[in-house]
C-alpha positions in Angstrom: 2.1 15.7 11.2 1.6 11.9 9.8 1.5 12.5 5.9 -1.8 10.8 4.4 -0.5 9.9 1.5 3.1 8.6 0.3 5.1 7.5 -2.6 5.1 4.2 -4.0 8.7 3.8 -2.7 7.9 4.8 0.5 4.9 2.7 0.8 7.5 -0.5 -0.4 9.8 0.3 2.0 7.0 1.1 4.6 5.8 -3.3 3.6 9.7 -4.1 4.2 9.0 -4.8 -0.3 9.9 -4.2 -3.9 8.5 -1.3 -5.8 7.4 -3.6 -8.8 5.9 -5.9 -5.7 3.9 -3.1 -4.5 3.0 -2.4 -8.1 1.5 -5.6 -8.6 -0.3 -5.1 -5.1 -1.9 -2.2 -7.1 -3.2 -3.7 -10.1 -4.4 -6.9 -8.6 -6.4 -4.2 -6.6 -5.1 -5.4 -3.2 -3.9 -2.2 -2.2 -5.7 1.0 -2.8 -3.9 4.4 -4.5 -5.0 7.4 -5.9 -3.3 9.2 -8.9 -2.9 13.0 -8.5 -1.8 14.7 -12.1 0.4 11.9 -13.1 1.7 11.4 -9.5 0.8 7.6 -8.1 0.6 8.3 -3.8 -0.4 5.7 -1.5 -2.7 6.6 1.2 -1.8 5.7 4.5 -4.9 4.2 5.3 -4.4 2.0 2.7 -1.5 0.6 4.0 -3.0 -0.1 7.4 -6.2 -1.9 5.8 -3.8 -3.9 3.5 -2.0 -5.1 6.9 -5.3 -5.7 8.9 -6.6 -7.8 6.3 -3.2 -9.8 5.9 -3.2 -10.3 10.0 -6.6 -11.7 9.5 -5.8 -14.2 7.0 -2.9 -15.1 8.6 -5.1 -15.8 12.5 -7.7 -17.5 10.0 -5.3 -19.8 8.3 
């Protein structure tokens, strides 16, 4: 089974990036996360949408 959610350093090493990178992803609201008593997870959906929108920048640019 795919997990739906992940840890911030599996999400980073997921994006092939830093840990503080995907914490600034984060907080400039780029990439969505939940926080689940204390624990910050990534959903996995969130990841894919962050990727899709990057891909369509990228053909746009």
């Amino acid at each position: 089974m795919t997990p739906l959610l992940v840890t911030v350093t599996e999400a980073a090493q997921a994006l092939a990036i830093s840990r503080s990178k995907l914490y600034q992803l984060i907080a400039s609201g780029a990439l969505d996360s939940v926080r689940i008593e204390g624990s910050r997870r990534i959903p996995m959906s969130a990841l894919h949408d962050y990727i899709a929108r990057l891909s369509t920048k990228e053909i746009a640019a």
